[in-house]
N, C-alpha and C positions, 0 to 999 in steps of 0.2 A: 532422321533429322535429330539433332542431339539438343537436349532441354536447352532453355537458356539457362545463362550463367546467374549465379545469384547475388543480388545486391552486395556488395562488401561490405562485412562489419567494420567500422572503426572508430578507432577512439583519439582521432588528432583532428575532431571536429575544429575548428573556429569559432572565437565568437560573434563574430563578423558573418558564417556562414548559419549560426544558429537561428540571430537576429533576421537574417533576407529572409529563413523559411517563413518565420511568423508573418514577414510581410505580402508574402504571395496571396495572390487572389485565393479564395477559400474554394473553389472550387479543382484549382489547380493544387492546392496542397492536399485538401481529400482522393485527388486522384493520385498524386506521387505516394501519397500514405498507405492509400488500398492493395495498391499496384505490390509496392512492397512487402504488405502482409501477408497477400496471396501466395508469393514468391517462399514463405516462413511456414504459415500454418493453414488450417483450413478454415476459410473464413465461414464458416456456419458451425465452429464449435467454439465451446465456450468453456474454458477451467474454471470451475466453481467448487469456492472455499467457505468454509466457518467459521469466524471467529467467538472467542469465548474468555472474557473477563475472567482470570482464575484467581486475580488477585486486583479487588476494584480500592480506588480511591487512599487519601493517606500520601501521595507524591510530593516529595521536598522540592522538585521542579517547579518554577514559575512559570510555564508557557500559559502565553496570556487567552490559548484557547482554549487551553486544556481542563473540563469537570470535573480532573481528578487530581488535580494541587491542591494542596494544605492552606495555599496561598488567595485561594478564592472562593467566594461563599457562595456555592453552586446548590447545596442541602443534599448533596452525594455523602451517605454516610461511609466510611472505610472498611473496608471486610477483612479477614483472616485468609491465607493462602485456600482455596479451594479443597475440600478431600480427594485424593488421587481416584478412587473410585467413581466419586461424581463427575470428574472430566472425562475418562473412559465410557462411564453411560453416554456423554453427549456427545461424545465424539464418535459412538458406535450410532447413535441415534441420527448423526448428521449423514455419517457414511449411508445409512440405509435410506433417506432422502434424496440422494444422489451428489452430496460432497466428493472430493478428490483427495482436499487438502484440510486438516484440520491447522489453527491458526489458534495460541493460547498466551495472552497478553496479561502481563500483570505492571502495574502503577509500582515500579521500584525506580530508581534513579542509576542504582546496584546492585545486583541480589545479592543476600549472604550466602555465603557456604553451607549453610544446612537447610534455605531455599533452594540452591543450586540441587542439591541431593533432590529431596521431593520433587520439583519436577524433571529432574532425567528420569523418574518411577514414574511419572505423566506420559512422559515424551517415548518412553518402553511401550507403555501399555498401548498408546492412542498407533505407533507403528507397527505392532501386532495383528492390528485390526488391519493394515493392508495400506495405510492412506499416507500421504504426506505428510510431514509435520513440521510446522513452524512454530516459533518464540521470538516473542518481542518484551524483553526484562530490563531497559536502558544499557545502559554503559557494560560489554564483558571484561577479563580479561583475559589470555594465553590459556590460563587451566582452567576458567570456566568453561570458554568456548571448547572445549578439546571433551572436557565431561560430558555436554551436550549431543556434542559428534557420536560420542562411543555411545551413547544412551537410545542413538536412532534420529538428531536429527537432521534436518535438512536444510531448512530454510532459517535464516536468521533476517527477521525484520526490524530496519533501525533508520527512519526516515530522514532527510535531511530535513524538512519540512519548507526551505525558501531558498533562495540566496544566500551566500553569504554577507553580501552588505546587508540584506533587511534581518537579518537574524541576530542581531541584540533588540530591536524591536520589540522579537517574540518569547527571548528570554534571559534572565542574566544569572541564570545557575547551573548555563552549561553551554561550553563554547564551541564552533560549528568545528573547530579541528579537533576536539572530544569524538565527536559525531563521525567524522571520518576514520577519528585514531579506530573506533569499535567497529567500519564498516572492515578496515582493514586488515583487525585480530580475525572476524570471525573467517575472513574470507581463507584467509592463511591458515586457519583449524580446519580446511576443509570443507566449510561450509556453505548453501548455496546464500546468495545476498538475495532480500526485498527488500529494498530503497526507493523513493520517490516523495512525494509533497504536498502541502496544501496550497491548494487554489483558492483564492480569498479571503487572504489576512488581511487585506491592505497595500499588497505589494502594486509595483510598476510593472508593467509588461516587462522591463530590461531586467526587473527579478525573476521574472519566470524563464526567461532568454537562460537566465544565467545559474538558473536552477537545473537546467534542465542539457546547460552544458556541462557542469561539475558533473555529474552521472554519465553522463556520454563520452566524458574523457577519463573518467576512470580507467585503471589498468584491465579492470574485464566488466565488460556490463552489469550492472545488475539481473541477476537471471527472472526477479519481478520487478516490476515497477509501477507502483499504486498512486494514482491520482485520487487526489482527493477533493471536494468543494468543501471549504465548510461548513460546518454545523453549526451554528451559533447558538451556544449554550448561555443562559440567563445568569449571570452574576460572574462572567467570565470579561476581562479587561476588553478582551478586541471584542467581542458581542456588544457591549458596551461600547466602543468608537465607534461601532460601526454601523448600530442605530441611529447614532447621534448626525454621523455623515450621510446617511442612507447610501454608501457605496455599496454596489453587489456586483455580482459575478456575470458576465453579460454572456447565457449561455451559448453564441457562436465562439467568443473567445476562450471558454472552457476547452471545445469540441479544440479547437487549435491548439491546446496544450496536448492534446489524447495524441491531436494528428503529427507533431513535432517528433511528438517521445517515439513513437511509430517508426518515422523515418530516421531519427536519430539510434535509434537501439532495435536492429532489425528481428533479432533472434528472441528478445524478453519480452515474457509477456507484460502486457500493459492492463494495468487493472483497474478496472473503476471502482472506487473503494466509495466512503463515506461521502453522504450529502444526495447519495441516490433517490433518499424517500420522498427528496424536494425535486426530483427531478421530471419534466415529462417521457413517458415510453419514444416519443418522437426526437426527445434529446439524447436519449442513452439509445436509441436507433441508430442514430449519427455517429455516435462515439463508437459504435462495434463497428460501422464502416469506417471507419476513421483510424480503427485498427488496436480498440479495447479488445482484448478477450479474455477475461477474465473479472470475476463478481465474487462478491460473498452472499450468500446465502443463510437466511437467519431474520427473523426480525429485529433484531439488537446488535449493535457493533460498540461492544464493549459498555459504554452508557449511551450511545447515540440510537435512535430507531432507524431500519433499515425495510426494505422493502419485504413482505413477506413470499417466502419462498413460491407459494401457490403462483402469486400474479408474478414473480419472476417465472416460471414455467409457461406461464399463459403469454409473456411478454414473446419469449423466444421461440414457443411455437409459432403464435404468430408472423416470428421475422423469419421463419422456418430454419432454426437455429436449433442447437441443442447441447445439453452438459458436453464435456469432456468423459468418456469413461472411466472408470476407474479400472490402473492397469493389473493383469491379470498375472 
């Protein structure tokens, strides 16, 4: 008897057909979710990443979440590009913890030309050691991203973070067709794309609808796709509304963003990213059925806390789960 055939990737989603998922009973969208994951990868493995601040705080960006603008008094003091050696210890340090993907993120808007140099010496050394490699530097262009490529990398991270209607909301020093113009250099250098968003800025559900259709109608998937809940950082504008409204994130409607992106982007993986360390074992239990597979690992995600490695281990023994290998 011959396998079944596999869900079809596509990207001439609707928004009309984006919107009915969200509406489906939640039992019925977790089972269309699983069903399809199954179909992709193996649902008891988990790709597990690092990420590593190499360059913290100092950001000319406004995002009104964000602890490391210039533009909000968070008491994040701003640091100096990392030394290339010290990223390579940690990124040899993550690997032997049982990371996949090292992930090294610095607070630039740009990088300059002689940033760009130093970290392709990061981005050499850390894919020496055998692992993945991602950057997330804001805005590239043509010859940055192409230096990146030759230097070993892989992954280019540059999130849409919402909507396009709710995204002057969250910034006005950088507009959501910027955000697309860089998803669509790095892709063209070659590059593999992680893109995706934050869950609880403020938005409407027809934000997340619509966040989550601009990614799925993309000309190719993003090859990750990281959910995010937020962090709500003290002296940050939206932590600030958001007290003030006491809006939050109603964890079944999280689990429904994890389960949409699932069904909408059959082949990428889906990553639960930040906001984990608020989360219960029984909600990120849901989100790996729902068709997460993929974490970071670390207790720090750039300035935000994250769960520590150990009890992520103990989480997914329990769910009788396990890392992703590292390929050989």
């Amino acid at each position: 008897m011959s396998e079944p055939a596999l869900t079809a990737i596509r990207n001439d989603w609707s928004l009309a057909e984006v919107a009915g998922l969200f509406q489906l009973p939640l039992h019925e969208l977790l089972f269309r979710a699983h069903s399809i994951h199954r179909q992709y990868f193996d649902p008891a493995e988990v790709q597990v990443s690092t990420l590593m601040s190499i360059k913290t705080g100092g950001c000319p960006e406004d995002c009104g979440y964000c602890s490391q603008s210039v533009h909000h008094n968070t008491g994040l003091a701003a640091s100096a590009l990392a030394p290339v050696e010290e990223v390579i210890r940690t990124a040899r340090a993550a690997r032997d913890r049982g990371a996949t993907r090292f992930c090294m993120g610095a607070a630039y808007r740009n990088p300059k030309p002689s940033q760009i140099g130093k970290i392709a010496e990061m981005i050499r050394g850390v894919h020496e050691l055998g692992m993945e490699t991602c950057a997330t530097l804001g805005m590239l262009n043509a010859e940055q991203a192409a230096t990146l490529r030759e230097a070993g990398l892989d992954y280019y991270n540059h999130n849409l973070d919402t909507s396009a209607n709710f995204y002057p909301q969250i910034t006005t020093t950088r507009s959501y067709g910027d955000r697309l113009d860089t998803l669509k250099t790095v892709r063209d250098a070659g590059l593999k794309v992680c893109c995706g968003g934050i869950i609880g800025l403020g938005e409407a559900e027809q934000d997340r609808v619509e966040l989550l259709h601009t990614l799925a109608t993309l000309a190719v998937h993003p090859d990750s796709v990281p959910i995010n809940q937020l962090v709500e950082v003290e002296g940050t504008p939206i932590a600030t509304e958001l007290q003030e409204s006491g809006q939050r994130v109603d964890a079944l409607a999280f689990v429904r963003v994890i389960a949409v992106a699932r069904i909408l982007m059959p082949a990428s993986r889906v990553r639960l990213s930040a906001g984990r360390n608020e989360m219960s074992d029984e909600l990120q239990a849901l989100c790996f059925f729902a068709g997460a597979n993929s974490i970071f690992y670390g207790d720090c995600l750039l300035t935000t806390p994250n769960p520590a490695a150990d009890r992520d281990r103990d989480l997914l023994a329990r769910l009788g789960m396990r890392p992703e290998a590292l390929a050989s």
